[in-house]
C-alpha positions as CSV (number, residue, x, y, z in Angstrom):
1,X,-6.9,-0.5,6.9
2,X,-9.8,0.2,9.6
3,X,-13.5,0.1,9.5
4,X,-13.8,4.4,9.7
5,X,-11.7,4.9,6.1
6,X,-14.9,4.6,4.1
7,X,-17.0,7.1,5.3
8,X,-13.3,9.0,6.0
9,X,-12.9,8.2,2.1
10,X,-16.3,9.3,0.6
11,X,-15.6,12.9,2.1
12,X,-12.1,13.2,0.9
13,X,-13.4,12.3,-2.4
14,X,-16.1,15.1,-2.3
15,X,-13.5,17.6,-1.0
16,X,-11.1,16.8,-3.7
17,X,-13.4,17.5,-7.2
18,X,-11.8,20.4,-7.8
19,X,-7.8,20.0,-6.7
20,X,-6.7,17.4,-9.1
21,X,-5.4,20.0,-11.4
22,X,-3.4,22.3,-8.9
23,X,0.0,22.2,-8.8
24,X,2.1,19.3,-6.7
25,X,4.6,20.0,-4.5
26,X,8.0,18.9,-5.1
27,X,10.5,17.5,-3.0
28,X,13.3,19.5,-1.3
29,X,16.3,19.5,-3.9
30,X,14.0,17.1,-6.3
31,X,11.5,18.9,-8.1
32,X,9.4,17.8,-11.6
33,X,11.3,15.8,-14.2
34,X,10.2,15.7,-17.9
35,X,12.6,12.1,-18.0
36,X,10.7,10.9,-14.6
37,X,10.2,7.3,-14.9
38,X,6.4,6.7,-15.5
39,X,4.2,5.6,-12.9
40,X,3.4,2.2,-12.9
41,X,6.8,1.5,-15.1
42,X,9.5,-1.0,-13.2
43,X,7.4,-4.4,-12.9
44,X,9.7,-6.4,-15.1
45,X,10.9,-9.3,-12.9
46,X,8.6,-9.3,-10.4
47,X,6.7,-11.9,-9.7
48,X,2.8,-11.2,-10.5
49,X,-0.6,-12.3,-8.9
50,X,-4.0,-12.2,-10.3
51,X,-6.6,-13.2,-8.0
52,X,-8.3,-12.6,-4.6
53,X,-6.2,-11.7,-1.1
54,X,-7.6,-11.1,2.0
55,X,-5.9,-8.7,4.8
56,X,-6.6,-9.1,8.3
57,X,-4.4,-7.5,11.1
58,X,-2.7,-10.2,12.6
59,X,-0.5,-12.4,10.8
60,X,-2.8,-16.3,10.5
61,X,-0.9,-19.0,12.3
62,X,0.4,-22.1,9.6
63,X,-2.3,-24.2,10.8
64,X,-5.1,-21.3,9.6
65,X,-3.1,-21.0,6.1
66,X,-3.5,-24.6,5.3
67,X,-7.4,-24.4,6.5
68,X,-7.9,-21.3,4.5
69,X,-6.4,-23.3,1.4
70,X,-10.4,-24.3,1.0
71,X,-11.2,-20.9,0.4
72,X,-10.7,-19.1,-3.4
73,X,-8.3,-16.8,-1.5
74,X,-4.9,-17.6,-2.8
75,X,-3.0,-13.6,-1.3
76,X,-2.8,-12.7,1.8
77,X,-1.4,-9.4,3.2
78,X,1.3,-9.7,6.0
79,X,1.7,-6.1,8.0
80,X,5.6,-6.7,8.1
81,X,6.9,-3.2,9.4
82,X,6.2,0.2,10.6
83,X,5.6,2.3,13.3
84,X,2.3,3.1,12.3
85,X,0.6,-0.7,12.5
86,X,-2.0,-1.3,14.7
87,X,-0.9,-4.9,15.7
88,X,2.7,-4.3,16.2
89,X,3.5,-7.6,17.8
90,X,3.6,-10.5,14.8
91,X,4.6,-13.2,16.4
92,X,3.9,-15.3,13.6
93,X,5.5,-13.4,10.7
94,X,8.7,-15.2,10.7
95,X,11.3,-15.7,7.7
96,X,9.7,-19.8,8.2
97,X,6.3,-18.5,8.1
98,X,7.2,-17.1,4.9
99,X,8.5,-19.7,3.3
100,X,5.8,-22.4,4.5
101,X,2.8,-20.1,2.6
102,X,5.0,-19.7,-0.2
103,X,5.1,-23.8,-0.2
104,X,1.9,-23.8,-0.2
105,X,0.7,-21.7,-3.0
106,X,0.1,-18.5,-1.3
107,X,0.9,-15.5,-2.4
108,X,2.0,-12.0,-0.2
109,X,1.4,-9.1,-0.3
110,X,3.9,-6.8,2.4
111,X,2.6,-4.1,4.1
112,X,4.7,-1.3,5.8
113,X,2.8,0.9,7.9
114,X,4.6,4.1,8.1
115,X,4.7,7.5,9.5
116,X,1.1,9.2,8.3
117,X,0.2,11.9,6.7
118,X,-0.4,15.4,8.6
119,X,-3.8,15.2,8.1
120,X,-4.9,11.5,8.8
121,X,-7.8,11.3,9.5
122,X,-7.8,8.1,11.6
123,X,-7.2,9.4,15.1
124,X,-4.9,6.8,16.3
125,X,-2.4,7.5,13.5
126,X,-2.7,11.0,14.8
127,X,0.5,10.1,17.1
128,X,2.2,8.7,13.7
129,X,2.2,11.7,11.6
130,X,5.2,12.7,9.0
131,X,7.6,15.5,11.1
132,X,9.0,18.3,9.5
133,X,11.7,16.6,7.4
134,X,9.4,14.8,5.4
135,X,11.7,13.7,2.6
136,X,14.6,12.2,5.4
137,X,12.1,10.5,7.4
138,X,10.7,8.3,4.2
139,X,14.4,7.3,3.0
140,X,14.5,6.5,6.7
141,X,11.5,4.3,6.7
142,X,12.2,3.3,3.0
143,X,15.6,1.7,4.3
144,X,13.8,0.5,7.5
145,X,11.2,-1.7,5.2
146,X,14.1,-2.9,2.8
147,X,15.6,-4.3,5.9
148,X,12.8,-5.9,7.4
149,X,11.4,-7.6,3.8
150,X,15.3,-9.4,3.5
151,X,15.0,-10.1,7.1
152,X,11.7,-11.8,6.5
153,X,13.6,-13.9,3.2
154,X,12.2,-11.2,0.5
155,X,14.5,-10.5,-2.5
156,X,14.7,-8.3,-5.3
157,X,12.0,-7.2,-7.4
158,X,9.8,-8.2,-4.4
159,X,6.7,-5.5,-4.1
160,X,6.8,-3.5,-0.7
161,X,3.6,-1.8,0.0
162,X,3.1,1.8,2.0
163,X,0.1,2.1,3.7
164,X,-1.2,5.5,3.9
165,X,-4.2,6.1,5.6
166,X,-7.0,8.7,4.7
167,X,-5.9,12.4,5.0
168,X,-7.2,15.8,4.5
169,X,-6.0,16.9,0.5
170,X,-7.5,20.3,1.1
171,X,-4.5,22.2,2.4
172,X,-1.2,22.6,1.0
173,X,0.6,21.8,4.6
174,X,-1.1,18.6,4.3
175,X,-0.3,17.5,0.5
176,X,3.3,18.6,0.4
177,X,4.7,16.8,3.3
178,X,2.9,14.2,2.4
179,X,3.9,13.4,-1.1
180,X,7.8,14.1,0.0
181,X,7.4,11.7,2.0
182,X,6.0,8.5,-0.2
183,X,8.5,9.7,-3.0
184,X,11.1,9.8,-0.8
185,X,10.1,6.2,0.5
186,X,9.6,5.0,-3.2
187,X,13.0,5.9,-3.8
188,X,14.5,4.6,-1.3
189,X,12.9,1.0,-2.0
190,X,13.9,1.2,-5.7
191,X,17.3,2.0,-4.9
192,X,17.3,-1.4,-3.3
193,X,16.0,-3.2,-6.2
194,X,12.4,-3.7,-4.8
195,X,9.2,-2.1,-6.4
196,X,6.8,0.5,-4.2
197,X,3.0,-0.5,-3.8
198,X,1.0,2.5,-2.5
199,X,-2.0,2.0,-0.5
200,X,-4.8,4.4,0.3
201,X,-8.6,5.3,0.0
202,X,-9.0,6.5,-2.9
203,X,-10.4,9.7,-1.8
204,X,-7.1,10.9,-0.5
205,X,-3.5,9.0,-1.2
206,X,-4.7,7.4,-4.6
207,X,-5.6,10.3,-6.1
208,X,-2.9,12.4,-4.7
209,X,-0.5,10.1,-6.5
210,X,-2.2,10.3,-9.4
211,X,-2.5,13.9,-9.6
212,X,1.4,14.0,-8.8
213,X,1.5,11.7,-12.0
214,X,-0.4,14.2,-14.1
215,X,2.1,16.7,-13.2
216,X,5.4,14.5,-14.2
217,X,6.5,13.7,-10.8
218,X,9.6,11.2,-10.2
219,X,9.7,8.3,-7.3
220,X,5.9,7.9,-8.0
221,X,4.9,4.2,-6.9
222,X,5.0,1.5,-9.3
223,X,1.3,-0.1,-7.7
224,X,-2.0,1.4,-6.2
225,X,-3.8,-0.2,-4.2
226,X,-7.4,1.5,-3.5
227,X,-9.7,1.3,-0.9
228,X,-13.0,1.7,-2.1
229,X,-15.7,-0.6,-0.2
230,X,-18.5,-0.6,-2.6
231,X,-18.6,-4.5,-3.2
232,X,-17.4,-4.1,-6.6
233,X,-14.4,-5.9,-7.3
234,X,-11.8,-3.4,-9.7
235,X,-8.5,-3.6,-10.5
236,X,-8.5,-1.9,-13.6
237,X,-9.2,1.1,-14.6
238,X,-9.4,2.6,-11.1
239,X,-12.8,4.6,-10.9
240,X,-11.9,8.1,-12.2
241,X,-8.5,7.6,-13.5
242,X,-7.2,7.0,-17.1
243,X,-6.6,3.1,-18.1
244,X,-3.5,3.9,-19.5
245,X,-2.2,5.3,-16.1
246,X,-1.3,2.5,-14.1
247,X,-0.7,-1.3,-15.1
248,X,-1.0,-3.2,-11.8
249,X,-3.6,-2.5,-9.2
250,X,-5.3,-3.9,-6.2
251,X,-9.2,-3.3,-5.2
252,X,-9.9,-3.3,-1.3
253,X,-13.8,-3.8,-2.1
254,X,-15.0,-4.6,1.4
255,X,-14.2,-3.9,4.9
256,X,-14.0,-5.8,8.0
257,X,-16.2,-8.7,8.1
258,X,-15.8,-12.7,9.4
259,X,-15.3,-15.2,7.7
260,X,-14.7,-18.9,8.3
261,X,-12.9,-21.3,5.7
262,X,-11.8,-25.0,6.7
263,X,-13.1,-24.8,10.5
264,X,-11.1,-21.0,11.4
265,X,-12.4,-17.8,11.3
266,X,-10.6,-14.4,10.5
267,X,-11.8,-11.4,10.6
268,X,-10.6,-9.8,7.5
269,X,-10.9,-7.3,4.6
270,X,-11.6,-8.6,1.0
271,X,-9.3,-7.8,-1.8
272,X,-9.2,-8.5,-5.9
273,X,-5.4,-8.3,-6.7
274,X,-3.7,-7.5,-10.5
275,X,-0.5,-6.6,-9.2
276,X,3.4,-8.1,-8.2
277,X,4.0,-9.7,-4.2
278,X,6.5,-10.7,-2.4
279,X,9.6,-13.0,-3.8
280,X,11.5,-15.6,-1.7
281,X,15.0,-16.6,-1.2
């Protein structure tokens, strides 16, 4: 979630005006279903937040939490796994962390910031990018975030979020991989009895998902979360996509930008959330 994914976002939208009705690619050995489980479906038992979040890279100390307590944020996204974060060291998301913002009304929203698409856009997730087995290397990860979210105290029907970063939807070596991957991931996470979040720009990943949707793809995810810096605050309908399509969203409405709540100062992105986070032991 970096400063370039807006303009990155605005072109990937232009691009993509006429690919939304050509066909998806499936996975290996797991092509379209007509019983595939409807996108958006799976949210019973989870816990759900309705609200604002805020995201910023590196996990807030306890003593920032409690300041920011004065603020109307009540979510906060924690990057909790993934070889594709930019601040890999967390040395303050700890399974205590999590249970002291839980104490004090907070709500979280996980992360997992995986491999990337082939295409990113971002040039240091360039280094990142999915390899040729697409569909092993998100159950992989999938497992890898399932173990990280009960390390961290997070139980079933907890909401695990993949972050997928802007990427090229023009070519076919780009979209296929791509979507193997994240339904691979999806799967994986289900399997475990937590529920996939998606997030993108909604240029690239979140219409990708929802074209995948149109065509009756399985191991879609069960949560988009857009990026879409306009300072409009959305959650639902997502611009350009049916209202029936998804029931749980979240609405990255503003980039970077400082802010300082109860005497500290993050810098952080701005989020309106409609949509399940993370449960505790």
């Amino acid at each position: 979630m970096r400063p370039s994914k807006l303009i990155i976002g605005l072109l990937v939208l232009v691009a993509l005006t006429g690919l939304l009705s050509a066909p998806s690619a499936a996975a290996p050995g797991d092509g379209q279903s007509p019983t595939a489980q409807r996108a958006g479906a799976g949210l019973a038992g989870t816990r759900m937040f309705r609200g604002w979040a805020f995201d910023t890279c590196l996990t807030p100390d306890l003593r920032t939490m409690a300041a920011w307590r004065q603020s109307n944020f009540r979510g906060v996204a924690v990057y909790f796994g993934g070889r594709g974060r930019f601040c890999r060291k967390q040395p303050n998301l700890t399974r205590h962390w999590m249970r002291q913002v839980d104490r004090m009304g907070w709500n979280v929203l996980p992360v997992y910031v995986g491999s990337q698409s082939p295409c990113v856009l971002v040039p240091h997730k360039k280094k990142v990018r999915i390899g040729r087995d697409a569909w092993g290397q998100g159950r992989r990860e999938g497992r890898d975030a399932v173990r990280r979210a009960r390390a961290l105290g997070m139980k079933q029907r907890s909401a695990l979020y993949l972050d997928m970063e802007a990427y090229t939807m023009t070519k076919w070596q780009c979209r296929k991989p791509t979507l193997s991957f994240v339904r691979a991931w999806n799967r994986e996470v289900r399997a475990h009895g937590f529920v996939p979040g998606f997030y993108s720009s909604l240029g690239s990943g979140i219409w990708h998902m929802e074209r995948a949707r149109r065509a009756g793809y399985a191991d879609l995810p069960s949560v988009l979360w857009y990026a879409r810096w306009n300072g409009k605050p959305r959650t639902l309908p997502i611009p350009g996509i049916p209202a029936h399509a998804w029931r749980a969203s979240i609405h990255q409405y503003r980039g970077p930008k400082k802010e300082r709540h109860g005497g500290r100062t993050l810098e952080i992105d701005r989020n309106l959330v409609n949509a399940p986070v993370a449960r505790l032991r």
